[in-house]
C-alpha positions as CSV (number, residue, x, y, z in Angstrom):
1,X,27.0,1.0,-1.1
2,X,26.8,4.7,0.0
3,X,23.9,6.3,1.5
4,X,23.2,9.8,-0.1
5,X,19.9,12.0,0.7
6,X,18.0,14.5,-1.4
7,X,15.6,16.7,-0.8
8,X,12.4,17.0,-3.5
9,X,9.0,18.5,-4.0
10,X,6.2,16.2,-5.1
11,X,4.9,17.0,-8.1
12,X,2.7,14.1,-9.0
13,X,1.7,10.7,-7.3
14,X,-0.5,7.6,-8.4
15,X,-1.3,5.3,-5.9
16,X,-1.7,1.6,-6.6
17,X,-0.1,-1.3,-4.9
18,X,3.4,1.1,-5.2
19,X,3.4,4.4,-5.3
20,X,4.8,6.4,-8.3
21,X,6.1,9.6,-7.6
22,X,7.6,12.0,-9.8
23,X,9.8,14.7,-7.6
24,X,11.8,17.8,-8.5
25,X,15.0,17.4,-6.2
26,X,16.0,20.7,-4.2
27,X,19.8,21.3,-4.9
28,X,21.7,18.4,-5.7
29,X,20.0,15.7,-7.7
30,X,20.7,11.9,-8.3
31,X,22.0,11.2,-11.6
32,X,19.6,11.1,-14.4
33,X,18.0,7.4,-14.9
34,X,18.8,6.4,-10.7
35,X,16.9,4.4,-9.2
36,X,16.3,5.3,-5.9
37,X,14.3,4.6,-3.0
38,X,12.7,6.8,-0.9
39,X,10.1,7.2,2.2
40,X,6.9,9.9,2.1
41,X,6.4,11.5,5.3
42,X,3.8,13.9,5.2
43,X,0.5,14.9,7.1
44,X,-0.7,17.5,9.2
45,X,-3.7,17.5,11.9
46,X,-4.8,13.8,13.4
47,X,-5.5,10.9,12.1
48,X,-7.7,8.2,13.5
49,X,-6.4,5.3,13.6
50,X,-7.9,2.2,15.7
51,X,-6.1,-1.5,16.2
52,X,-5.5,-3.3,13.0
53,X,-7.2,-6.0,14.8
54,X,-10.5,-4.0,15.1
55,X,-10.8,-3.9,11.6
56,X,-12.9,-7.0,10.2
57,X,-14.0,-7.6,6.8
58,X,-17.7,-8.7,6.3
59,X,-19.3,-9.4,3.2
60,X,-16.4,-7.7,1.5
61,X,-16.8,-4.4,3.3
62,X,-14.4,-3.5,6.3
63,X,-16.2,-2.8,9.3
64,X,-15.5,-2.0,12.7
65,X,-17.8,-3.6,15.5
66,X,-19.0,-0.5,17.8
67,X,-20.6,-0.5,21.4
68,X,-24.2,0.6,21.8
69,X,-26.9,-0.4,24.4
70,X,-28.0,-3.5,22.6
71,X,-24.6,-4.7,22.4
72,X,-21.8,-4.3,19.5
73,X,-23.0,-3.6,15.6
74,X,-21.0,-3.9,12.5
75,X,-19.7,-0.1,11.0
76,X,-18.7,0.0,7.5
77,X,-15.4,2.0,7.2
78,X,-12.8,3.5,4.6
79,X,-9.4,2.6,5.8
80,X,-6.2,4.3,4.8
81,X,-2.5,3.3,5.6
82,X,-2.2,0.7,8.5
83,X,1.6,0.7,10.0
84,X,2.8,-1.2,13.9
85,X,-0.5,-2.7,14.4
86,X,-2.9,0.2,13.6
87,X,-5.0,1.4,10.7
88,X,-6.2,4.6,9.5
89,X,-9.8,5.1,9.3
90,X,-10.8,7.7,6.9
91,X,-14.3,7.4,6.9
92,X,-17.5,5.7,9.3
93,X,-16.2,6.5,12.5
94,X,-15.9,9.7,14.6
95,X,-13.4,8.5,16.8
96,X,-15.7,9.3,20.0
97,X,-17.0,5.4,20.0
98,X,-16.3,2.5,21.8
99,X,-15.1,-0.6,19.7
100,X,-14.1,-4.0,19.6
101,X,-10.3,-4.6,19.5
102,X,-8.9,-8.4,20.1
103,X,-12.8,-10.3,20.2
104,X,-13.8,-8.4,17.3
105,X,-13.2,-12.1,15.2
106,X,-15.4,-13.2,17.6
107,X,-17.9,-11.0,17.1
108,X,-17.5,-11.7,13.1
109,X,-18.3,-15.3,13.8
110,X,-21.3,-15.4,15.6
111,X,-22.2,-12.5,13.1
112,X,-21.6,-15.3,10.7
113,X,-23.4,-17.8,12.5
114,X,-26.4,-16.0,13.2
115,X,-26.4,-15.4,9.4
116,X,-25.8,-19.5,9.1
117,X,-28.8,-20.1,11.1
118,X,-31.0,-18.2,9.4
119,X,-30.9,-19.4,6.1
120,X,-31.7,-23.3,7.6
């Protein structure tokens, strides 16, 4: 099997479980009807990104448990990509705050068993 690489401009994606990408290739392209396989690298600026760990879901929402005087609360967040142990948060956090990394499970249960005790 021989490796070969092309260079393309997107042109149109859809996201779902796989990506679909149509690309124009620069120069040289694959044969017509190749399947190939390929890796998107793109993005400019910063991204924040927190342990994948941090990231809990409760009551089908995920959340990330942050600091505050009266102990840790649950955050709703929008995450994005998660790679090596991270995950991208895209929305409900500024990056400024102080979270809950390896106990954040912990926190989830007693979450849960406050929750449990209160409907006896």
């Amino acid at each position: 099997m021989s490796l070969r690489l092309w260079r393309g401009r997107i042109s149109a994606r859809r996201w779902r479980t796989w990506a679909t990408v149509r690309a124009r290739a620069i120069g040289v392209a694959p044969p017509i009807g190749a399947v190939v396989s390929g890796r998107l690298v793109g993005g400019a600026g910063t991204v924040l990104t927190v342990p994948s760990n941090a990231v809990q879901t409760i009551g089908g929402v995920p959340s990330v448990f942050v600091a505050s005087a009266e102990g840790f609360r649950a955050v709703p967040v929008i995450t994005g990509r998660a790679s090596n142990g991270r995950t991208e948060i895209v929305s409900g956090l500024q990056g400024a705050e102080q979270i809950a990394g390896d106990g954040a499970f912990l926190l989830k249960a007693e979450l849960g068993k406050g929750e449990a005790e209160h409907d006896h």
